[in-house]
Structure formats: C-alpha cells, structure tokens
matplotlib code that plots the C-alpha trace (Angstrom):
import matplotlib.pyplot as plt

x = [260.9, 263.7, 266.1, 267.0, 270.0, 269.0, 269.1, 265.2, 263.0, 259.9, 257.4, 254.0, 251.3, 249.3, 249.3, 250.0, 246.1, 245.1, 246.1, 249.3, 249.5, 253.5, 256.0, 258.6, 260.8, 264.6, 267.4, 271.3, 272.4, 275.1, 274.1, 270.5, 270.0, 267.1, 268.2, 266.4, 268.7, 268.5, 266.0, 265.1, 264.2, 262.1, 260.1, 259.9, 258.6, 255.6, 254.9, 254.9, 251.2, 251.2, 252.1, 249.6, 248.8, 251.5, 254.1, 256.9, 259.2, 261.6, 259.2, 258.5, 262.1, 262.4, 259.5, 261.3, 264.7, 262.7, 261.1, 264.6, 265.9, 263.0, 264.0, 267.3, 266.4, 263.6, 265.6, 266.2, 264.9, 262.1, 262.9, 266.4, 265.5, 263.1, 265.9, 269.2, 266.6, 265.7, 269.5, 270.4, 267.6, 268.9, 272.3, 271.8, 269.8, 273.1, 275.4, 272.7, 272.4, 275.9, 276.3, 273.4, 275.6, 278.6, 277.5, 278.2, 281.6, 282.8, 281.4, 283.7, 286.6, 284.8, 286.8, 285.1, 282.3, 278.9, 276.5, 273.8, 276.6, 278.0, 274.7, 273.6, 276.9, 276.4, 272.9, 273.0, 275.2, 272.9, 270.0, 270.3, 273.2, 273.7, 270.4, 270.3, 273.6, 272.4, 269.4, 270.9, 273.0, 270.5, 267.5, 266.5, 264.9, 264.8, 263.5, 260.9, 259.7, 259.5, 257.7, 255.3, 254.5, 251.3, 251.3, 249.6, 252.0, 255.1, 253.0, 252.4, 256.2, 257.5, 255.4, 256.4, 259.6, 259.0, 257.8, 260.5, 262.8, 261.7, 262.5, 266.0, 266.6, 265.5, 267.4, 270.5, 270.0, 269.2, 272.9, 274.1, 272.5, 272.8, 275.2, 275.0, 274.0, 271.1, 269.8, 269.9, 267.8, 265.4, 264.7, 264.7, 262.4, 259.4, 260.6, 260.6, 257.3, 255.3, 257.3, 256.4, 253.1, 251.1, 251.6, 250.1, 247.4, 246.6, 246.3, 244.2, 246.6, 247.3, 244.3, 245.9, 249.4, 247.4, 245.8, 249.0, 252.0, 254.3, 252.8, 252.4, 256.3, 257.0, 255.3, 256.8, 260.3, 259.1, 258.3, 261.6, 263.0, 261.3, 262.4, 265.9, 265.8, 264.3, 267.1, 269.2, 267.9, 267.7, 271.4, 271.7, 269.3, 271.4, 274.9, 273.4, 272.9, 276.2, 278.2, 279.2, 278.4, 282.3, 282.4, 279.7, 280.4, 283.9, 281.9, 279.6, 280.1, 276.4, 275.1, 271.6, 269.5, 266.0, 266.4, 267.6, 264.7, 261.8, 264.0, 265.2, 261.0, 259.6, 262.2, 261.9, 257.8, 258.5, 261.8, 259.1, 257.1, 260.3, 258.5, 255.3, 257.0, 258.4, 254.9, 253.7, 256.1, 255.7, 253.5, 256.6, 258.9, 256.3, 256.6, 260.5, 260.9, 257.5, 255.0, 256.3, 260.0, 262.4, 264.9, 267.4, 267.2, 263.3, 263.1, 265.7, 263.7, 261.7, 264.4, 264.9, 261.2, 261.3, 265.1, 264.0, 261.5, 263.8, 266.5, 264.0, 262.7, 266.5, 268.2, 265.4, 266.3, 269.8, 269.6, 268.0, 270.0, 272.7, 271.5, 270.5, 273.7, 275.9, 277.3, 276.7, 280.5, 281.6, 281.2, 283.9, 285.7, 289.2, 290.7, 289.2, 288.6, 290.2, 287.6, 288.8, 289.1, 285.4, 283.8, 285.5, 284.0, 281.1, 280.5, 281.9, 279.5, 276.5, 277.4, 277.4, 274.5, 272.4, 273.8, 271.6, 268.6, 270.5, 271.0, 267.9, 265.8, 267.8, 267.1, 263.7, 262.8, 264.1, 261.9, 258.3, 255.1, 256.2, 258.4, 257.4, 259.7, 263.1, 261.5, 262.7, 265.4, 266.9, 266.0, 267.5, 270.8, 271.6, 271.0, 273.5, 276.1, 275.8, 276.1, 279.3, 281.0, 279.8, 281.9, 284.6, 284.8, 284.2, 280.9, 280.1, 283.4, 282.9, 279.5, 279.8, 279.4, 275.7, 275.6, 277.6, 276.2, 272.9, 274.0, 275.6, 272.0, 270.1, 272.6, 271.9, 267.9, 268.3, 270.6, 267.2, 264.8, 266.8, 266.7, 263.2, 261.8, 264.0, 262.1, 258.7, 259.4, 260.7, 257.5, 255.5, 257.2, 257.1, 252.9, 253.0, 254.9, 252.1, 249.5, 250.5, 249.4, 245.9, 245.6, 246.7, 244.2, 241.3, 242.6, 242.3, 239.0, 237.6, 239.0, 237.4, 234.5, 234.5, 235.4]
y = [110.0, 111.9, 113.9, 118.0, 119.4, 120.6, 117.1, 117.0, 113.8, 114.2, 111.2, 111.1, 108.8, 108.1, 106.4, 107.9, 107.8, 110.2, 113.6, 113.2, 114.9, 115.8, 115.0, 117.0, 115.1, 116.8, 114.5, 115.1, 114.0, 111.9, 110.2, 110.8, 112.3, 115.0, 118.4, 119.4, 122.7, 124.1, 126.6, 124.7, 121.7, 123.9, 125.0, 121.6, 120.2, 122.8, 122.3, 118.6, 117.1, 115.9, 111.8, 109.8, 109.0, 106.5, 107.6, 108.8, 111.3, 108.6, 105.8, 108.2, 108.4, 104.6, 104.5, 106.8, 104.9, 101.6, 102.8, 104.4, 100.9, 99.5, 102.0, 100.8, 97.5, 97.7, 96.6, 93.2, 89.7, 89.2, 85.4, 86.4, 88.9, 86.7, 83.9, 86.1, 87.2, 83.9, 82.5, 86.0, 84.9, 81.6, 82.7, 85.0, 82.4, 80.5, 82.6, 83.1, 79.3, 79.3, 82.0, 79.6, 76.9, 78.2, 80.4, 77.8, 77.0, 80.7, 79.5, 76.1, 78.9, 80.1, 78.9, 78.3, 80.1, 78.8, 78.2, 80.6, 83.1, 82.8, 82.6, 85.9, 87.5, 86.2, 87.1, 90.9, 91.4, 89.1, 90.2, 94.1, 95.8, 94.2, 94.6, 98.5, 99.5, 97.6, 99.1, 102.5, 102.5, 101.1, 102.3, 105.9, 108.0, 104.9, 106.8, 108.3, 104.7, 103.4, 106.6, 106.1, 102.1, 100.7, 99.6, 96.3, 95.5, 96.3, 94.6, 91.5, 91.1, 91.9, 89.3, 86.7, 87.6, 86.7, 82.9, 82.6, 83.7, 80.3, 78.5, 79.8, 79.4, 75.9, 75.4, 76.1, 73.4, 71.2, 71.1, 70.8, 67.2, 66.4, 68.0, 70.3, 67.6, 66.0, 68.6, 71.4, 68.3, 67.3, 70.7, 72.9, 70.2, 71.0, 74.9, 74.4, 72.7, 75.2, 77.9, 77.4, 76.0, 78.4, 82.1, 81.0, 79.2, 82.1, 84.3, 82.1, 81.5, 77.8, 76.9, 79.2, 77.0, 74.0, 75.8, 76.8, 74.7, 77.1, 76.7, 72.6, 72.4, 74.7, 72.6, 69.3, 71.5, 71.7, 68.3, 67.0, 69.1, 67.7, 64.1, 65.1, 66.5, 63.3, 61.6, 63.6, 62.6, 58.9, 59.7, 60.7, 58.2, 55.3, 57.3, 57.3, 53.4, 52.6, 54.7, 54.0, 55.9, 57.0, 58.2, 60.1, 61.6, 62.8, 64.5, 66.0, 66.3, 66.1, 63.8, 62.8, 61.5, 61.3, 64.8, 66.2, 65.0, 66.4, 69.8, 70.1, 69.3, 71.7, 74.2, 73.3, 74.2, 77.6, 78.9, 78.7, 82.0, 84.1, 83.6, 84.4, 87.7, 88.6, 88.3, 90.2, 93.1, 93.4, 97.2, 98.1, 97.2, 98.7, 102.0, 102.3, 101.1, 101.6, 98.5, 98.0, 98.1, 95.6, 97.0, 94.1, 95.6, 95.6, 93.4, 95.6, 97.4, 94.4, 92.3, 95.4, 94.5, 90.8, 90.0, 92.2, 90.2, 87.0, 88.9, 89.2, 85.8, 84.6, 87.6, 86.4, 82.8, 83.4, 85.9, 83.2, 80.8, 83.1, 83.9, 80.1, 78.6, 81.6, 82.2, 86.0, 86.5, 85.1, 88.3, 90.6, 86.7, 87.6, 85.1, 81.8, 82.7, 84.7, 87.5, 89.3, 86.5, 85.0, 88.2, 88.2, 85.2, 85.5, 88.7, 86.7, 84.2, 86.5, 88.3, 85.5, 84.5, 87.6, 87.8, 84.6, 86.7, 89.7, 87.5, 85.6, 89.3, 89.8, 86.5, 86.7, 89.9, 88.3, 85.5, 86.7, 86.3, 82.8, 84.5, 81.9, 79.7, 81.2, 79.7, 76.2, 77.4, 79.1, 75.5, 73.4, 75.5, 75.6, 72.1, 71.3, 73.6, 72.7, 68.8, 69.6, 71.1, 68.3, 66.1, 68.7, 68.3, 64.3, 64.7, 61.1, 59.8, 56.1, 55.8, 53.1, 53.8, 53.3, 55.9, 58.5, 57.1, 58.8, 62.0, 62.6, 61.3, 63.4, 66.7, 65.8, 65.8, 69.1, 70.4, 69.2, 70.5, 73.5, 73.6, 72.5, 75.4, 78.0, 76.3, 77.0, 80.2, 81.3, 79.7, 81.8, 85.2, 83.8, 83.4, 86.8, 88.4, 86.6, 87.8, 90.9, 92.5, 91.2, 92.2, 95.8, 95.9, 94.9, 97.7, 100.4, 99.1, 100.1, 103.3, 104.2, 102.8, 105.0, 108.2]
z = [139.0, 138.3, 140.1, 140.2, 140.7, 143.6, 144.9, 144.8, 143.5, 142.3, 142.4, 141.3, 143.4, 140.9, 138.0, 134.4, 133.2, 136.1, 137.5, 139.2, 142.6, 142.5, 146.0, 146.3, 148.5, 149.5, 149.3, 148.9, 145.4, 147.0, 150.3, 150.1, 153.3, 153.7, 153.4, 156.7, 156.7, 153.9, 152.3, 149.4, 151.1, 153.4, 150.6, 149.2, 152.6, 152.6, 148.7, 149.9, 150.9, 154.4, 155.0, 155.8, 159.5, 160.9, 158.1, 159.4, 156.8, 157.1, 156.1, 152.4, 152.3, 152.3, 150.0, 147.3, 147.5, 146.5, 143.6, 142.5, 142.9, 140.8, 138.2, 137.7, 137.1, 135.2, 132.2, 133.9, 132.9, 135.4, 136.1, 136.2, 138.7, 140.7, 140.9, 141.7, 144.1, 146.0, 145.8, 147.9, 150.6, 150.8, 151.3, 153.8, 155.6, 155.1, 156.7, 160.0, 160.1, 160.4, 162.9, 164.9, 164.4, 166.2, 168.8, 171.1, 170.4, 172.4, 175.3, 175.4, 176.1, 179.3, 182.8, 186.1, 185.2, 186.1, 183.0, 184.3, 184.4, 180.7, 179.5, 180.9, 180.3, 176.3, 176.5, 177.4, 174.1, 171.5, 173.5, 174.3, 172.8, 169.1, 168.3, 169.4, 167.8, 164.7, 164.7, 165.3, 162.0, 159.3, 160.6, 159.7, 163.1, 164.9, 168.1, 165.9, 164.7, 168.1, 169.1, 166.4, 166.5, 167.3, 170.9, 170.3, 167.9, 170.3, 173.3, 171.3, 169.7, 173.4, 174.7, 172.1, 172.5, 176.3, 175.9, 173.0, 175.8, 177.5, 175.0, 174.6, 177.9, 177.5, 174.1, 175.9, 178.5, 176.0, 174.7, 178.0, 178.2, 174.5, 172.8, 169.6, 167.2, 169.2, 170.7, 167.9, 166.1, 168.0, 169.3, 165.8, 164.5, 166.4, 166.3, 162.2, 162.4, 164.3, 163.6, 159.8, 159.6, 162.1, 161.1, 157.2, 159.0, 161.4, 158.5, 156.9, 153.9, 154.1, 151.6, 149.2, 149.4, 148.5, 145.5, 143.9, 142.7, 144.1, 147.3, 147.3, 146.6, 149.3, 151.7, 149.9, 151.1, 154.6, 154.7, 153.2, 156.0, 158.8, 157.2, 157.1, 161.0, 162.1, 160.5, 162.5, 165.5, 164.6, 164.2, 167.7, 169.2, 167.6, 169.0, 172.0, 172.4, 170.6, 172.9, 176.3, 179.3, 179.7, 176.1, 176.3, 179.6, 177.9, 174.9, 176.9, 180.3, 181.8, 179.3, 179.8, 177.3, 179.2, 180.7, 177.6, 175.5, 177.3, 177.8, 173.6, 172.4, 175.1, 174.0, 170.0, 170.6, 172.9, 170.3, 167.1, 168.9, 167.5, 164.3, 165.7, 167.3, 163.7, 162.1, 164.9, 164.5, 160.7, 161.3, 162.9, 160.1, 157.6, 159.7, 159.4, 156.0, 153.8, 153.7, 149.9, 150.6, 149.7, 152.4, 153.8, 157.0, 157.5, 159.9, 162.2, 164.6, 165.2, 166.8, 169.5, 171.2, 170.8, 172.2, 174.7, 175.5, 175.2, 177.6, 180.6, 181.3, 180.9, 182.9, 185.9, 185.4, 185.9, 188.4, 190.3, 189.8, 190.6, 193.8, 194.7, 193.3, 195.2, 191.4, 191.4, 192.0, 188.6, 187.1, 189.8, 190.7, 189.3, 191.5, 190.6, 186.5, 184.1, 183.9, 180.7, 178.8, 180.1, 179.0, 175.9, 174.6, 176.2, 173.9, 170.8, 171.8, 172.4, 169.2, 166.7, 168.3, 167.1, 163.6, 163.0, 163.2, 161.7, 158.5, 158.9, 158.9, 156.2, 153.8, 155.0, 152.6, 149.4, 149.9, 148.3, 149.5, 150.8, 153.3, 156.5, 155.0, 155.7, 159.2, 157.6, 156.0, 158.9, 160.7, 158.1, 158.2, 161.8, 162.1, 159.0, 160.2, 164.4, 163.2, 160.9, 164.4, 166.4, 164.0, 164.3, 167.6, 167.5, 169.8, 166.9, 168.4, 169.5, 167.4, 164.3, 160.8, 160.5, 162.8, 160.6, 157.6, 159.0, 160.3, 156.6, 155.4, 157.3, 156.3, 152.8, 153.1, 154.9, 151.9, 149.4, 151.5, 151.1, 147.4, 147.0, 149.6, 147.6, 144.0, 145.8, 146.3, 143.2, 141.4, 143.5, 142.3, 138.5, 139.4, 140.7, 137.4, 134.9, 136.9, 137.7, 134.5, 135.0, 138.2, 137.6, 134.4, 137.3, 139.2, 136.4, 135.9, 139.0, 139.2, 135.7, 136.9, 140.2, 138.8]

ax = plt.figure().add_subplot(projection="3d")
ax.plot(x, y, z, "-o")
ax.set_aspect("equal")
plt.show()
C-alpha cells in the first residue's frame, strides 16, 4: 500500500503469491476524506471493483486506514505492542469506571426535585443526545450505517437495550436505599458475573478458555473479582449492623437495607444484558468500521440502538410516576426549584454517565479476542471508584475499623483482579502471535491446493 500524489491508495486483496486484483481507493493526502468531487476520484471509483454486499464505502475506508496503521508499526516489538496494547484497554476502562463512579454525585446538587424527575431529565442526555452527537463526529456516514444494518441485529441490541433499561432503572433505586458503596456492590456483582460469563458460553467459547492458559487466568481474574465485590458487600453488611438507624438515615436519607437488597440483585442480573446488547450489535460495528478494524470508536453506533432501548422503559417509568406522584411540573416549576441550575446538573449528571460506555466501547477494542472481560473490568472499576466517594462523602461514617479495614480489602482484590484479567489477556494475544504463522501457512495451503 502506498500512496500517490494524487492522494490515491492502492491496496491489493490478495496476498503476494497470487494475482493481485488492485483498489483504487480516493483519499485526501491530509485528512483522508474521499475525494467524492473530484475527477480523479471519479475515475478511481469506476476503476474500483464493487464492495461486497453489506460494505458500505465508508466501511473500505475504515478498512484501508487500519492496514496503514499496521504499516507503521510493523517495525514494533510484537509483545511490546500486545502489552502497550492491553495497558491502553485497561485504562480506558479506568477512566469509564470512574465516570460510573461519579455520575451520581451531580444529582446530590438537584433541589426539590422528585427522583423520577432528575432521573429522566439525566437520562434523555446519557440516553439520547450524547450518544447521537458522539456518534455523529467519529462515525463515518452514520445515516448510511444505520440504513444498511441488519434488522435482527438492531431489533435484538434495541431489545436488550430495553430489559437493560430495567435494570438501570432499578440500579438507581438501589442507591436510593443503600447508598453508592453497597449498592454499586452488591448490584455490579451479579451484573459482572452474568454479564461476563454468558456471551463466551453462548458462543460456545467457554471450553476453549479452559484449554488455554491465557484463558484459565482470565477466568482466575474474574473470580478474584467476584471475591473482592463480595468483600465489598461484607463491608456494607457489617456497616449496616454497626451503625445506628439515625446515622444511617443522615447518610442516606431513605435507607433500607431489606428493600434495597432484593432491588440492587434484581437490578445487578437485568444491567449485565448491556453486554449482551454489545455482543448483539457487533454486525453493526463491523459495518461502520470494517470487521478487522482496530478503531477506538467501534463500538459507537452500537450504543445509539441499545440506550435507546434503555431510554424507553425508564422515560415510561417516570412518566408514570410523574403523572401518579403529580411531579410532572418539576420540569416548568420555577417557583419551588431552581430550574437552571436542576437541569444543569442533571445534564452533567447524564453526561458523565454515558462517557462510562464511551470509554468502556473504547477499552473494550484493545482487549483481544478475550474482549468479554472489559465486562469485569468495567465492574471492578466502578465499584473501586463509587466506594472511594462513598468515603469522600463519609457514607462509612459511624462504621468501626473492621468495617473500613474491609472496604479497603475488598478495593485491593478488585485492584488484582484488575491486573490478573489484563495478564490473561495479554497471554492470549502472545498465543495468537506464535500461532499466527502456522495458521497463515494452513491457509496458503489450501489455496494451492484449490487452485
């Protein structure tokens, strides 16, 4: 691959041994746009072979600027590569289990407001309008990838999207009796556990985990990470017997301990269809970006049809609630709130809320073929952070030390599990680079053999 100076790459398909059909794709030198205007990329476009069904122009585009990227660092160190690659992933995962951490903290600055009204006010930015103006500036003829994406795959991310919408809804209520510590625990502890373990055992690649070393220290990670969150909520359980009912009713003000138990599991086990909805809208990603691409922002135009989903079951929840609590004028009530200022975090909450899955789509394509573990990852990061804030803002106030001596333990497993997920990983792309060669001399074989 190479490039003209007329800003035109040319890219063979197939490999050297063979005769190379020859794409002439038309890209400005500088920003790599296609030259739709121009003569020369007119000419190019008809020299060009026609994309395959379901390829957009913009998908081939995507494909090109990978393998450009692969060129430039082909004279890296492989396991240098691999690694740099995996400690990117988990950082990104970082920063979205950070963002997961303290979305809720906006929401503290919202005055005589009812909760099904900031909720739905947050909701229609992290839920509607950050994902469509993200998805507008990274991803190329957006309206031309939704146009051209499978309708099973939309219906089935949309629907997930839906029942993950539940357990949001849920999720939030599961503060509201237990705080951010115990409830982000309990609850993100069945989300990591299905969330992980079923889309590998759907598509019937679990046995090949338990066949490879990279695979059995992954799951040892995931299992070091449902330790650590249990520790967290032995943490909580213990706060909650220590303290008494008048210091927890000053922490949080609707404490309840029973209520908030059965609301954070059924919540933990409805949130972990996000993951399913991601795995469901891979085609669409692969239609935007290229099946092969590398692209941080792959996993954009999926989060359009599965927050969607999420923002209709909680826009009817709260529109009922509106209507049966007689809440519906907090939104136009300038009298009895400060309305500006109740939007305004509202938004900031709804906001950093979505940049958890921004970042998390994001961490989630440096990952490898082991990719349902940023699931954990994510898991283990929100609950890290959301327990650093709940000792911020002394939620663990009134608990003893045995108690604090546990939340720190817990945080700590989490940090391992962390570390030990991100190992797994990185073994598996060090398998894939020694068998690579191997594999690609099977390949060759064949295609002697057919020809």
């Amino acid at each position: 691959m190479y490039q003209t100076q007329t800003g035109i790459f040319l890219r063979p398909f197939a490999p050297p041994q063979t005769n190379a059909s020859v794409i002439l794709e038309p890209f400005h030198p500088a920003t790599g746009r296609l030259l739709l205007n121009s003569s020369q990329s007119l000419a190019a476009s008809a020299r060009a072979p026609t994309p395959r069904k379901g390829k957009s122009l913009y998908s081939i585009r995507q494909s090109t600027m990978l393998e450009r990227e692969r060129h430039k660092t082909a004279g890296l160190d492989p396991a240098e590569r691999n690694f740099a690659m995996v400690v990117l992933g988990v950082l990104l995962h970082a920063i979205g289990g950070f963002a997961a951490g303290s979305f809720y903290i906006p929401f503290k600055k919202v005055r005589n407001w009812a909760w099904e009204s900031y909720w739905l006010a947050g909701g229609a930015f992290s839920w509607i309008l950050a994902p469509w103006v993200v998805a507008l500036l990274v991803v190329p003829g957006l309206y031309s990838v939704i146009a051209e994406s499978p309708p099973h795959s939309i219906f089935w991310t949309y629907l997930f999207g839906v029942l993950w919408g539940i357990g949001g809804l849920t999720f939030g209520l599961s503060m509201r009796y237990l705080g951010m510590s115990l409830g982000y625990a309990i609850a993100l502890g069945f989300c990591a556990a299905f969330g992980t373990i079923i889309p590998p055992i759907f598509k019937g690649e679990f046995a090949d985990l338990l066949a490879h070393t990279s695979g059995l220290v992954t799951l040892a990670g995931i299992l070091i990470c449902l330790i650590g969150i249990a520790i967290c909520g032995w943490a909580g359980v213990s706060k909650e017997r220590e303290m008494p009912d008048e210091k927890k009713k000053e922490t949080i003000k609707e404490f309840n301990f029973a209520k908030g138990l059965w609301v954070a599991i059924f919540a933990g086990v409805m949130s972990a269809c996000m993951a399913f909805g991601i795995e469901a809208g891979k085609p669409i990603a692969d239609l935007a970006f290229g099946q092969d691409s590398t692209s941080l922002w792959k996993n954009t135009p999926i989060f359009i049809f599965v927050l969607a989903g999420g923002f209709t079951t909680n826009f009817l929840w709260c529109a009922f609630l509106n209507i049966k609590n007689r809440t519906a004028n907090d939104y136009l009530n300038r009298r009895n709130s400060p309305l500006i200022s109740n939007y305004f975090f509202s938004a900031l909450a709804g906001i950093t809320w979505y940049l958890q899955f921004m970042f998390f789509g994001m961490g989630k394509t440096r990952m490898g073929d082991y990719d349902f573990s940023s699931w954990t990852i994510h898991m283990a990061f929100i609950i890290v952070f959301s327990n650093i804030w709940a000792l911020v803002f002394r939620e663990w106030k009134g608990s003893g030390k045995r108690t604090h001596r546990l939340i720190v333990l817990g945080i700590l497993v989490l940090v391992a599990s962390i570390c030990v997920v991100g190992c797994g990983n990185y073994l598996k792309k060090a398998e894939n680079r020694i068998l690579a060669p191997a594999a690609q001399s099977v390949k060759l074989t064949a295609a002697q053999h057919s020809q």
